[in-house]
C-alpha positions as CSV (number, residue, x, y, z in Angstrom):
1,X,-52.5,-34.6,-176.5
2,X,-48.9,-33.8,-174.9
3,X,-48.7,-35.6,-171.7
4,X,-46.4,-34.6,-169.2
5,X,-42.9,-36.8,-169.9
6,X,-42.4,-39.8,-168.7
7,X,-39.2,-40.0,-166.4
8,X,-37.4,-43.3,-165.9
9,X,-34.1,-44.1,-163.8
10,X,-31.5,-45.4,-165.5
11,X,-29.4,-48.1,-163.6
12,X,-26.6,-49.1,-165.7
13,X,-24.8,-47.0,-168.3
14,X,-22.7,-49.7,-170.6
15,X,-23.3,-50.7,-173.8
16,X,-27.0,-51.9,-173.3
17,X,-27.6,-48.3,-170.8
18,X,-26.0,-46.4,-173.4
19,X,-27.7,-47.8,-176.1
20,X,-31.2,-47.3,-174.5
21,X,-29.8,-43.6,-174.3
22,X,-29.1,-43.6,-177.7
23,X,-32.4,-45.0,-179.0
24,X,-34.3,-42.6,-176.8
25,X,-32.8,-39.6,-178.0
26,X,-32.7,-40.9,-182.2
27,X,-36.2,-42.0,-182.1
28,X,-37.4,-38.4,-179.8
29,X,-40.0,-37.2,-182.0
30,X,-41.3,-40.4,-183.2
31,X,-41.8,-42.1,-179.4
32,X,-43.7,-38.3,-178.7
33,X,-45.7,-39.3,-182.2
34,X,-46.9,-42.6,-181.4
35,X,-46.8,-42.5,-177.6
36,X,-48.3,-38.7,-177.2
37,X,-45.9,-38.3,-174.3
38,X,-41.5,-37.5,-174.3
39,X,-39.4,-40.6,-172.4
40,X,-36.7,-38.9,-170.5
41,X,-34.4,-40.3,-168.4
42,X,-33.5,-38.1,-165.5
43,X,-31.2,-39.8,-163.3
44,X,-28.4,-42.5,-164.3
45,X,-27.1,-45.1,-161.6
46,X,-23.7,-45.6,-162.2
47,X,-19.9,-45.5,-160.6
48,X,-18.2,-44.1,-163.6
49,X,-19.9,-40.7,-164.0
50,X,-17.5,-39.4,-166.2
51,X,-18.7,-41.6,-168.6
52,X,-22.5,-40.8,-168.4
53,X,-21.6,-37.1,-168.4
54,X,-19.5,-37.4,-171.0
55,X,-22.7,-38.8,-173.2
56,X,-24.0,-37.2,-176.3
57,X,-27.4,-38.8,-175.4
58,X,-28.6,-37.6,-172.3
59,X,-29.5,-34.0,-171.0
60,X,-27.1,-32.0,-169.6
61,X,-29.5,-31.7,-166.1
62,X,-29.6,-35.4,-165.7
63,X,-28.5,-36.5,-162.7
64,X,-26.0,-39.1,-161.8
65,X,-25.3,-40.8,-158.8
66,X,-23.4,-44.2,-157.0
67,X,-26.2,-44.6,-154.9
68,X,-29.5,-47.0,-156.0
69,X,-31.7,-45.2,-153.3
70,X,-31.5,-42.1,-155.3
71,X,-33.7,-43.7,-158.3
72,X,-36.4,-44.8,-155.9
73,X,-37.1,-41.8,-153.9
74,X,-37.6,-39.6,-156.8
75,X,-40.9,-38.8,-156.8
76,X,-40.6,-37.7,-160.7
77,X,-39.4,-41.4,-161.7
78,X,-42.3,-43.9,-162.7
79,X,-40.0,-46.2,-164.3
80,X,-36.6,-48.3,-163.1
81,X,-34.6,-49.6,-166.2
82,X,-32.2,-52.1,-164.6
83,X,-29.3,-52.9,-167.4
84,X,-26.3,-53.5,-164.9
85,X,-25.7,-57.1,-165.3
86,X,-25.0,-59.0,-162.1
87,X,-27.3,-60.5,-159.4
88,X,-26.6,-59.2,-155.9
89,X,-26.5,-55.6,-156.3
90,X,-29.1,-55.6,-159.5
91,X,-31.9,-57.4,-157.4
92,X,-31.4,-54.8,-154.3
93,X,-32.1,-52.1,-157.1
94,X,-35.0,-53.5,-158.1
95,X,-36.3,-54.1,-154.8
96,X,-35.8,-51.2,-153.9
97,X,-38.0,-50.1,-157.0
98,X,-40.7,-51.6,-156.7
99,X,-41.2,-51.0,-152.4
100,X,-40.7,-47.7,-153.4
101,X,-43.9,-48.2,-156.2
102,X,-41.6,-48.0,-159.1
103,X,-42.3,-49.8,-162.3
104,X,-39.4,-51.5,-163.0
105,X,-38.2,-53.3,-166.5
106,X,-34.7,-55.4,-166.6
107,X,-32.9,-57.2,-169.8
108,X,-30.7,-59.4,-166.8
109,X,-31.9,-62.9,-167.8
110,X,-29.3,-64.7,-165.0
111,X,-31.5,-62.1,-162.4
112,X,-34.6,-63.6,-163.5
113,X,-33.3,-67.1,-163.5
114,X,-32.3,-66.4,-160.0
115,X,-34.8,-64.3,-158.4
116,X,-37.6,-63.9,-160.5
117,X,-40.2,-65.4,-159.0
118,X,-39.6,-63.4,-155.9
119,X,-39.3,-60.2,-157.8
120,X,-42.6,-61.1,-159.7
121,X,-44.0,-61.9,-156.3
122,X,-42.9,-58.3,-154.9
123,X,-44.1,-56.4,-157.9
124,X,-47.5,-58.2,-157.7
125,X,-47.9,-57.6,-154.5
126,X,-47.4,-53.8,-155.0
127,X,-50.1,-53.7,-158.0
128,X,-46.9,-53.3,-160.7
């Protein structure tokens, strides 16, 4: 029943990143239980990376980077979590996500207001 992991890129590591962390690692076993595969994040977006690798939540191989690009070309990372806040630089992210086939899932409800309907449109149009 043990599927191989599910890897996501992380973009954002404050409260609501860190928290997603958190939740992940608490709830390990029980997301393997019901979900028959492990959630791992494997790479963190973020300019502070002192403060991701400083986490008691994360791996010590995750990876952490400045630059968006280095979610997307992954070829191990299925899924984009986008919890930076923000329009501009959040919306390249996730464009960048989904051209690169990315499934992408965002809590930034002033990036939907703005751009949503042209995100939906992109992610559509790439059959996520």
């Amino acid at each position: 029943m043990n599927k191989a992991p599910l890897f996501i890129g992380l973009a954002g590591y404050g409260t609501v990143g860190s928290g997603l962390a958190e939740v992940l690692h608490t709830n390990k076993a029980c997301i393997l239980r019901r979900l028959g595969r492990e959630i791992r994040i494997k790479r963190v977006l973020e300019r502070d990376q002192d403060k991701v690798r400083q986490s008691p939540f994360l791996d010590k191989n995750v990876s952490v980077s400045a630059d968006p690009a280095d979610l997307y070309t992954d070829p191990d990372i299925a899924l984009v979590v986008e919890l930076m806040g923000g329009i501009d630089f959040p919306s390249q992210v996730i464009k960048g996500a989904l051209q690169a086939g990315k499934h992408v899932v965002t809590a930034n409800k002033a990036l939907l207001a703005e751009a949503g309907a042209e995100l939906f449109d992109l992610a559509a149009q790439k059959g996520l």
